[in-house]
ZAMARGU-4260 file (C-alpha; in steps of 0.2 Angstrom, whole numbers, plus 5000, padded with zeros to 4 digits):
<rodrens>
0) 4951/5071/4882 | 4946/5053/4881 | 4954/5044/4896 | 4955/5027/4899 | 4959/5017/4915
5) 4965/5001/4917 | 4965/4989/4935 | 4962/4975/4939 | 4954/4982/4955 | 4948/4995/4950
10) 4948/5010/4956 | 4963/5006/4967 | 4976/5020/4966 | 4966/5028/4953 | 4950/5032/4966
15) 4950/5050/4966 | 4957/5052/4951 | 4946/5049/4940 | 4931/5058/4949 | 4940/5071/4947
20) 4946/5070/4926 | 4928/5067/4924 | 4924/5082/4934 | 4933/5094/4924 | 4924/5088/4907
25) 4937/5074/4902 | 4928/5058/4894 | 4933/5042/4906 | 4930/5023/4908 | 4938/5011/4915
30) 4944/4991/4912 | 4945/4980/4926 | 4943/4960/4931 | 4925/4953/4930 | 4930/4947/4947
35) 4932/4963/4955 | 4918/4968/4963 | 4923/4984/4968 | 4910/5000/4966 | 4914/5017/4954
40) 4904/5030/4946 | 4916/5029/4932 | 4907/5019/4916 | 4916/5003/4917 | 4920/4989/4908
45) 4927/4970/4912 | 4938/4959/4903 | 4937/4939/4907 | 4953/4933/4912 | 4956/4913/4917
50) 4976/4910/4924 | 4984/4896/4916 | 4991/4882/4924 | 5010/4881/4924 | 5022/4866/4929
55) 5034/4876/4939 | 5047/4862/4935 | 5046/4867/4917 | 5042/4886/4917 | 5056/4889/4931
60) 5059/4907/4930 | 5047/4911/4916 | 5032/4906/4926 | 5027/4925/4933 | 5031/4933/4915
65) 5021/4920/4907 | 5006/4922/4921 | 5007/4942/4918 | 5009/4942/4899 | 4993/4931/4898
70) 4986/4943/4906 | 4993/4955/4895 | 4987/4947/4881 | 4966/4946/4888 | 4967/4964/4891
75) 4974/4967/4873 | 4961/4959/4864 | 4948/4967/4874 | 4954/4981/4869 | 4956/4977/4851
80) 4937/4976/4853 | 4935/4996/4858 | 4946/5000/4844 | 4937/4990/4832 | 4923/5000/4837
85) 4932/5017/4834 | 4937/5020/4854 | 4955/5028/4852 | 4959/5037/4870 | 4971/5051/4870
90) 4977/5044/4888 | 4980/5026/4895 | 4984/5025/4912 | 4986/5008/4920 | 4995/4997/4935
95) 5009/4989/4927 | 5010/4976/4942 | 5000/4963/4934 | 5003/4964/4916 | 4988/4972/4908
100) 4998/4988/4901 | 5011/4975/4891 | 5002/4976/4873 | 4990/4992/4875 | 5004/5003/4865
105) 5002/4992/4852 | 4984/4991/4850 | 4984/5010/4852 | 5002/5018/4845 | 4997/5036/4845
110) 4988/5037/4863 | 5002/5042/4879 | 5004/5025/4888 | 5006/5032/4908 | 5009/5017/4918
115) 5006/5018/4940 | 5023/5013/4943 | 5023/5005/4960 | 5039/4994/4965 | 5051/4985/4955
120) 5056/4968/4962 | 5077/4967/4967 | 5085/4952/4975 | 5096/4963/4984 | 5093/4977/4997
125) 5074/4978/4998 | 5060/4966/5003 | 5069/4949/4995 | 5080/4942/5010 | 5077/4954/5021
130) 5068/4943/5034 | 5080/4930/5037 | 5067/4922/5047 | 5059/4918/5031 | 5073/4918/5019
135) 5090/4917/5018 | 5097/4930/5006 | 5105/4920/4989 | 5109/4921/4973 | 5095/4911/4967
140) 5083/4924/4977 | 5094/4936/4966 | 5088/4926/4949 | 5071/4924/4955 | 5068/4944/4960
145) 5075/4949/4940 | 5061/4935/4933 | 5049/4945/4941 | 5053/4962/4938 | 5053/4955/4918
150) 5035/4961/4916 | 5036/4976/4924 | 5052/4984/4914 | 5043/4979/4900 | 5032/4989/4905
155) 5040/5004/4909 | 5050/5003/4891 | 5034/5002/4881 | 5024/5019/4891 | 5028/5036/4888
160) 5031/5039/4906 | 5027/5032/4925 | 5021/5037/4942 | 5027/5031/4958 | 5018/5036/4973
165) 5036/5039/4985 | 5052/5044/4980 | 5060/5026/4987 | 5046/5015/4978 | 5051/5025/4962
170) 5071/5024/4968 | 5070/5004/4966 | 5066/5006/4946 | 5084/5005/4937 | 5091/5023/4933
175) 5085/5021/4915 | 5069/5018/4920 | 5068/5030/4935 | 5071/5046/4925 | 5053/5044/4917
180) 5045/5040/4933 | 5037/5056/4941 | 5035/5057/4957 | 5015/5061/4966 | 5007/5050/4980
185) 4989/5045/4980 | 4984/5059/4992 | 4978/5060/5008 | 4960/5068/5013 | 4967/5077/5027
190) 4949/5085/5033 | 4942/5067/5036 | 4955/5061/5041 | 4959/5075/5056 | 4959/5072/5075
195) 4946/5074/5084 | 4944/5074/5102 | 4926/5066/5101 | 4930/5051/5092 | 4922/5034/5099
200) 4925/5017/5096 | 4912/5002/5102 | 4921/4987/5107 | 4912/4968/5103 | 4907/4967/5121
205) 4902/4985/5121 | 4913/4994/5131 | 4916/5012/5121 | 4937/5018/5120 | 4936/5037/5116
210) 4952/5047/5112 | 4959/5050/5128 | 4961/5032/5133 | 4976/5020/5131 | 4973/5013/5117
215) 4987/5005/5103 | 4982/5000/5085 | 4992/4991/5073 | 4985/4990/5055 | 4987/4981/5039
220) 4975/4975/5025 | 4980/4957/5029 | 4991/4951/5047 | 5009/4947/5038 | 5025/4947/5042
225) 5028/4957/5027 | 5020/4971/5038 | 5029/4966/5054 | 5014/4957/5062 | 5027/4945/5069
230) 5038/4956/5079 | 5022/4965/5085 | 5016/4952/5093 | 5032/4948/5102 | 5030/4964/5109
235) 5017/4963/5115 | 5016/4953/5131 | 5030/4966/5139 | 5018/4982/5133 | 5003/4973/5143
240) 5014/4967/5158 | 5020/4986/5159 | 5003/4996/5155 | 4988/4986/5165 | 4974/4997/5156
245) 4981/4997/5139 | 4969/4990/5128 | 4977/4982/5108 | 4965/4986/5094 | 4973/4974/5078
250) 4965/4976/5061 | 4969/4965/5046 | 4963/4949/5037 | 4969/4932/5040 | 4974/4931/5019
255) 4992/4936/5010 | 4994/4949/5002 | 5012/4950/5001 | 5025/4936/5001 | 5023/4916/5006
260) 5007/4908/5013 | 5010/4903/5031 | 5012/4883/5031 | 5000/4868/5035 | 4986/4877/5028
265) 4987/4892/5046 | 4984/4908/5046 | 5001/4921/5052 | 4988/4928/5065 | 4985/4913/5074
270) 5004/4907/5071 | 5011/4920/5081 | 4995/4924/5093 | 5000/4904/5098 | 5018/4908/5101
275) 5013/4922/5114 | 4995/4920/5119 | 4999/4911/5136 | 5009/4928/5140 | 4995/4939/5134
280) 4979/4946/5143 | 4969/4941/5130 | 4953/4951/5138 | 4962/4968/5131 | 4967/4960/5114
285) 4956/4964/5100 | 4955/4957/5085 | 4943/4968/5073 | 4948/4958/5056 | 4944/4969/5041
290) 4935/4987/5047 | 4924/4999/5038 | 4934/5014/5033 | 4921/5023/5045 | 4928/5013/5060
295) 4949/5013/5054 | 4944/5034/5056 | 4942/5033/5073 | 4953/5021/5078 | 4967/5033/5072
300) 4958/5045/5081 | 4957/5035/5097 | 4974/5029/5094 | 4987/5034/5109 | 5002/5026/5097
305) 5001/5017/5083 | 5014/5005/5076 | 5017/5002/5058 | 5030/4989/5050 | 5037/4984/5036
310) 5049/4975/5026 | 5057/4989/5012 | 5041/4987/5001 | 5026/4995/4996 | 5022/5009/5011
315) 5003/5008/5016 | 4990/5021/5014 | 4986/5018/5033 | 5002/5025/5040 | 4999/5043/5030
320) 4982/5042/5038 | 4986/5040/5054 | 4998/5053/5054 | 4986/5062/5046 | 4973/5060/5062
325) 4989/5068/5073 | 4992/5047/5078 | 5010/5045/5085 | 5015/5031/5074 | 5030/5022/5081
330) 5038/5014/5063 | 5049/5005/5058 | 5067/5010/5055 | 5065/5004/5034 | 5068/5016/5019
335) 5048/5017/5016 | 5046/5024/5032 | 5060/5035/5033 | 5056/5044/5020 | 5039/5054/5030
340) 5046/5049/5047 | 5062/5056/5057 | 5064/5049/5073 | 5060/5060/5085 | 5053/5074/5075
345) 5034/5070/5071 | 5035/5049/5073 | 5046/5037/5082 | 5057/5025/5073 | 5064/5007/5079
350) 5072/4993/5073 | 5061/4982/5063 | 5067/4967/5072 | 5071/4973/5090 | 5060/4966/5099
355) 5065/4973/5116 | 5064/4991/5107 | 5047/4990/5099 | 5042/4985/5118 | 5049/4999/5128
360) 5045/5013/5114 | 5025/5007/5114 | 5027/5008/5133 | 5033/5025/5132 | 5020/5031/5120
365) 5006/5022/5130 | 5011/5031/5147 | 5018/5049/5143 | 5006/5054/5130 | 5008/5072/5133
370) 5029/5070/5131 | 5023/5066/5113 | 5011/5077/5108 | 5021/5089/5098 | 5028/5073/5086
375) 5009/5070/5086 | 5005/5088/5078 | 5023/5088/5067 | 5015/5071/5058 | 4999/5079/5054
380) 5008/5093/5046 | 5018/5083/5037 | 5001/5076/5029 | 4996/5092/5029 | 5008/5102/5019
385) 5015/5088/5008 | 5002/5074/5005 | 4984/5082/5006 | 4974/5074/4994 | 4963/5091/4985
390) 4979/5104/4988 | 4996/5095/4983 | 4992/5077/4977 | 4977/5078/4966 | 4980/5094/4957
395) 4998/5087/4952 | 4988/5071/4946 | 4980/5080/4937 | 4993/5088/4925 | 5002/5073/4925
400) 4988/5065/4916 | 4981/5082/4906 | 5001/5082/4902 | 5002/5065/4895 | 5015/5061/4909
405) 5027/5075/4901 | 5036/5084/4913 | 5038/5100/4911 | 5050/5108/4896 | 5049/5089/4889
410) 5039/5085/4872
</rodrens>
């Protein structure tokens, strides 16, 4: 089959996927952003794509649909170019999120048009209003939150069928687009990512933390209240009063990658280190930044609990993977979580905004680690049996897309 992939950052969700078509004789390559700088062995090629510049006051509501249909429009022509050429692929698979699978069905009508179906925006009872530190839930959230899910049932109506990685992200899709969403995660490579008792991390002042130690991790690709940043931080002071010897490893960016910029021009990391840094040992507070995926291995490995937040969004590789290297993760009490995660049974769930809570559980993990041990071993199993990457995930990738997305006893 001739397979063609489509990301702006490419390989994202696709990283093992395509390895893998190739690997069994299938023909791929792959269209992506010049500006992604992102390494694959798959041949790929880059479209040039320029955002426009939009008065807000006149675009209103249109302003993200007209942003992602221009995009839309770039990765159409590009492709006009491979068809020009004779290029016709049996299978398109792309990320709806930023408009770039809008017009491919038109430029090739008898290819299947499979679309990585990863959240559609509501203004009601997911990540929109659900902070009201941040925002106030309203009907003009409501409006807002349709305008820019425009693009993305646009998408949905013009593919032959969708892939969601969870059962909740596919569950926010409206019922006539849900029953053509199937339902396979990403995959996680549970023999790298496996406990192991020898694991070592080397701290910037070169003290080593082995597992064994008392050491919490929190992780996000960028630190965000989207992720719960903010209520980890408040936690902390009590967790460091209570366990002397702890020691906080913190790993993300200073960017956004999900929801508002913090204001004046700050970081959320420094915001919220400011409003509890005078109650904080800062001598066992470690800010790593962004971490070779090497070093995040270990540090799950290391890692005596682990907390993960997060508003009802996207759910983040990194929690599967620490569950994955027998972590207890102490989560948050949001449908993303719960849907791997039951309280008690191989993690620990909280209230996203108890603050009081998310203090006493860390304390708990940090100083009866062997009390938790059998939630630690019931996570990695969970991994294990429904998420490895070579034995569930990728094979069921794989005859989604060999399939053209049809399920089976479908046409």
């Amino acid at each position: 089959m001739r397979i063609l992939f489509v990301h702006q950052n490419f390989p994202g969700q696709f990283l093992h996927l395509a390895p893998a078509l190739q690997a069994r004789g299938h023909h791929c390559i792959a269209l992506t952003d010049e500006v992604n700088t992102r390494k694959s062995d798959t041949q790929t090629l880059r479209y040039r794509y320029k955002e426009v510049t939009l008065d807000p006051a006149v675009a209103r509501l249109g302003r993200n649909f007209t942003l992602m249909s221009d995009r839309g429009v770039v990765v159409a022509r590009a492709t006009m170019q491979l068809r020009q050429k004779g290029y016709i692929p049996d299978v398109v698979f792309g990320h709806s999120g930023w408009g770039e699978t809008l017009f491919l069905k038109e430029v090739w009508p008898e290819a299947r048009m499979l679309v990585y179906a990863e959240f559609y925006y509501s203004g009601r009872g997911q990540d929109v209003g659900f902070d009201p530190e941040f925002d106030q839930p309203s009907f003009d959230q409501v409006m807002i939150s349709q305008g820019r899910a425009a693009h993305l049932g646009q998408a949905m109506l013009h593919a032959d069928a969708g892939l969601s990685p969870t059962r909740w992200q596919a569950s926010t899709y409206p019922p006539a687009l849900r029953e053509r969403i199937s339902v396979i995660h990403d995959g996680v490579d549970t023999a790298a990512m496996a406990p192991n008792p020898a694991a070592a991390v080397t701290l910037p002042d070169g003290r080593v933390l082995r597992a064994g130690d008392e050491v919490l991790t929190f992780v996000n690709r960028n630190l965000e209240p989207y992720r719960g940043y903010h209520t980890f931080m408040r936690a902390l002071p009590a967790v460091l009063a209570a366990r002397p010897q702890a020691q906080v490893m913190i790993v993300g960016g200073n960017e956004v990658s999900y929801g508002r910029a913090a204001p004046d021009k700050k970081s959320w990391k420094d915001i919220y280190l400011a409003e509890v840094q005078d109650r904080l040992d800062l001598s066992r507070v470690h800010f790593l930044g962004k971490v070779p995926y090497a070093v995040f291995t270990s540090l799950m490995q290391i890692s005596r609990a682990h907390a993960y937040l997060t508003y009802p969004f996207v759910l983040s590789w990194s929690m599967l993977e620490a569950m994955s290297a027998g972590a207890h993760v102490i989560g948050s009490r949001t449908a993303p979580v719960q849907e791997l995660i039951t309280d008690g049974v191989n993690g620990t769930l909280v209230d996203f905004f108890d603050v009081p809570g998310w203090s006493a559980a860390l304390i708990a993990a940090l100083a009866e680690p062997a009390r938790f041990l059998p939630l630690r071993t019931a996570a990695r199993q969970t991994i294990v049996q429904n998420y490895d990457l070579r034995s569930t995930c990728l094979p069921r990738m794989l005859d989604f897309v060999e399939g053209g997305g049809r399920r089976q006893g479908t046409p």
